[in-house]
N, C-alpha and C positions, 0 to 999 in steps of 0.2 A: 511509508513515506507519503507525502504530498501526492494528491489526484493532479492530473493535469499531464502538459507537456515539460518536459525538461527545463526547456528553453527556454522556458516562460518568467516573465519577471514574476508572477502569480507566486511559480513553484519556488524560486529562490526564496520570495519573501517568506512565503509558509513553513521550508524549510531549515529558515535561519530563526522565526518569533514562536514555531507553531503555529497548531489552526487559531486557538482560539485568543494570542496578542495579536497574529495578521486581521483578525477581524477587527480589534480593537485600532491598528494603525493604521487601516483603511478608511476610519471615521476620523484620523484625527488631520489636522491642516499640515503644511510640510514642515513648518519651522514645530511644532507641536511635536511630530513623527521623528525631527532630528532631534528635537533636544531628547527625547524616549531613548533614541537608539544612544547618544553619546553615556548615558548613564546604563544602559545592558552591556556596552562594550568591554570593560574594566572587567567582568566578574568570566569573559574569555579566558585572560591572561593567567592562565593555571598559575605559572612561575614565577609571577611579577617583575616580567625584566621589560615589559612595554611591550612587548611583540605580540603577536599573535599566528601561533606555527599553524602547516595546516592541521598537525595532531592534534589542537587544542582544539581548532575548530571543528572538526570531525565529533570529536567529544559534546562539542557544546550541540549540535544536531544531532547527535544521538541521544541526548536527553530530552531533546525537545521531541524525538520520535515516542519514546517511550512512554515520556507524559501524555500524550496523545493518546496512545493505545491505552495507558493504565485508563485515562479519563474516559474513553470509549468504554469498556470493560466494567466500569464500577457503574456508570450508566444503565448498561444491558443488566450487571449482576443485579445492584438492589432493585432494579424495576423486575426479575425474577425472583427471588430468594422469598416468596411470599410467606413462607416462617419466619425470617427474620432470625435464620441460626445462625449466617455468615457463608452459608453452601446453595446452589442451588440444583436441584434433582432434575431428572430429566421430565418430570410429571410434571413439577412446577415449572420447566420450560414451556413444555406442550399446552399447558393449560393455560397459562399468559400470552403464548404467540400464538398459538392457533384456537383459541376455545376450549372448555374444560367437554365440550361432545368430544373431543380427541385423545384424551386420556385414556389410557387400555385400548382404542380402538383406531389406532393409529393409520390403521392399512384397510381400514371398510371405504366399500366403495361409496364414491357422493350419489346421492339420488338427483335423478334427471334434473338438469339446470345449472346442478350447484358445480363450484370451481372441486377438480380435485387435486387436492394439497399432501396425495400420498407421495409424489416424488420430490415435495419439498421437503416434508417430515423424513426420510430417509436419509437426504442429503444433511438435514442438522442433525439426524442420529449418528451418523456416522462421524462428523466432526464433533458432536460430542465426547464418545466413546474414543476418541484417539485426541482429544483436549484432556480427555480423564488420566493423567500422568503417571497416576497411584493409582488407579485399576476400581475407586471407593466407589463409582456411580455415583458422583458428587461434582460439580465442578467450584472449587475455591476461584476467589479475585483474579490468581493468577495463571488457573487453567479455562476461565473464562477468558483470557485475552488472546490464550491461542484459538478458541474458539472462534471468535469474534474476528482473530486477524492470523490465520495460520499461515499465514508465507511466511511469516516474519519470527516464527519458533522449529527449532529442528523436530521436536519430535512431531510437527502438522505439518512439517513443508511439504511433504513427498503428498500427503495428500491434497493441497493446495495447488500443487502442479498436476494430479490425476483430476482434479477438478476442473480446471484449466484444460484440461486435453477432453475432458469429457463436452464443457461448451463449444470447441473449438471441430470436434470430431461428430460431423455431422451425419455421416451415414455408418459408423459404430464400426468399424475396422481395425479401431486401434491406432491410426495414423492422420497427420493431418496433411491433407493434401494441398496445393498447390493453390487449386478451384476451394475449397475451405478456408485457406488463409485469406484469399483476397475478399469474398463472402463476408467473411466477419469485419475484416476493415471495411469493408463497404458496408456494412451493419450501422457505423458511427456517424457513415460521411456521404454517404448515396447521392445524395445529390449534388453534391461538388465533385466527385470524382468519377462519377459512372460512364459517363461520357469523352472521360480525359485517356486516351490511348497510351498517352507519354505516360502518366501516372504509372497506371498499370504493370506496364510492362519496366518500368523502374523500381516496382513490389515485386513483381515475379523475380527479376534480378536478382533481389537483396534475398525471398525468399532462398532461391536456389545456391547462394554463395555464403548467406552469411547464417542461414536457418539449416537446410538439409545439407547438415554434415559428413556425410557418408555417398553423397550424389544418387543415392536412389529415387528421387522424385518427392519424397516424404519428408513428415517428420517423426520419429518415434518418442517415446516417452524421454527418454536420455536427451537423447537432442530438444525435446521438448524442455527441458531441466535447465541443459546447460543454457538455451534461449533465456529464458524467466529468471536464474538466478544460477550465473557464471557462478564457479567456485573461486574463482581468483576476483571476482567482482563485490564491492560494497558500495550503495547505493549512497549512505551517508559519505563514505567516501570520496566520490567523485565529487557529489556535490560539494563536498568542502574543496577540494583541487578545484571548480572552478569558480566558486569563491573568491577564494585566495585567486586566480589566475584575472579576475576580473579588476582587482583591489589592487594587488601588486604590480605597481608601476616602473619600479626598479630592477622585479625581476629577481630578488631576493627568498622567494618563498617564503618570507612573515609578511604582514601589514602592522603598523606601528599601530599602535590605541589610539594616538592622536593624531590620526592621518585625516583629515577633512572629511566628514560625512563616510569614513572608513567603506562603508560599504553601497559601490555599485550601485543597483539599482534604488536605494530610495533617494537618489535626486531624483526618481522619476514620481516620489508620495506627491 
């Protein structure tokens, strides 16, 4: 899904065109941007009865998620695949991202000065080797995408979230603490929020009620999980319910095709 805040007109746009029309409709003037959007709207209406359900729309942002990551994916793939077989190995990873000195010697230490890239090269080893779906030491188009974006595939999510807990777990216990949590958000925003007390302690709050599950002060991996990626939760989901909830003025849960500028936020292009 879309970088950003939810809330944001940014994230709705991106999540309704994609990354790379939101960039195109950000260039373009308003009447320019509506007359775009009145000709994308039509090709919503799976049914043809004029409406637009929020299934429909859920649909149509989940293609636009996937496009994204396919287009992400064939990027990384052919700028590796430096055979040119259609696969790319985990050599011809290493030697494209890190330098062909990294090939076979992956885990030698840097000589004094140099950056060492052994706990990088680890952490794509391992999201390689669990991207690798068929076991081949290959990764095809479409286990490059888990690689590339493993929250968004079952068989990488669990790692995606150990990942997550490994940034997040600062002093290696296994748990993310309280003092952790607020750390990393203050990581994004330090200087707007360092000195805000209220802040604070309305993070600790949400921490403790709505993060540790279990009321032991923590958060463990599980809770960690359910945090990142509810089981009963979809992202494209919701986004489309507040779509629809933005649009829908009646109250009906469709929005007609030809409802005026159908959608929200680009009276604000």
């Amino acid at each position: 899904m879309p970088n950003g805040d939810p809330n944001s007109v940014d994230y709705d746009h991106e999540s309704f065109l994609g990354h790379d029309k939101k960039e195109e409709f950000d260039k373009l003037s308003s009447n320019e941007a509506k007359e775009r959007l009145k000709r994308i709207i039509p090709y919503l209406d799976e049914d043809g009865n004029g409406q637009i359900s929020e299934d429909e729309l859920h649909d149509w942002i989940k293609k636009q998620l996937l496009a994204y990551i396919m287009d992400d994916a064939r990027n990384l793939h052919d700028g590796n695949d430096v055979d040119h077989d259609g696969f790319v190995s985990w050599k011809e990873y290493v030697a494209t991202t890190y330098g062909l000195g990294f090939v076979d010697n992956e885990q030698q230490a840097p000589e004094d000065g140099d950056f060492d890239y052994r706990e990088m090269i680890l952490k794509d080893y391992n999201k390689f080797i669990t991207a690798d779906a068929n076991g081949d030491q290959f990764l095809s188009l479409d286990e490059m995408a888990a690689f590339i974006h493993p929250e968004e595939f079952h068989h990488t999510r669990d790692l995606a979230i150990q990942e997550s807990m490994n940034d997040l777990d600062r002093n290696r216990d296994g748990y993310v603490s309280i003092d952790e949590y607020i750390a990393d958000l203050l990581a994004d925003d330090e200087d707007e929020h360092i000195n805000n007390p209220e802040w604070l302690e309305t993070e600790k709050r949400q921490f403790l009620s709505h993060r540790d599950l279990d009321g032991d002060g923590r958060v463990d991996i599980n809770e960690l999980r359910e945090w990142l990626r509810p089981n009963d939760y979809s992202q494209a989901q919701a986004e489309a319910k507040h779509l629809i909830a933005l649009s829908d003025k009646d109250k009906e849960a469709v929005v007609s095709t030809q409802s005026t500028f159908f959608f929200f936020v680009f009276e604000n292009v």
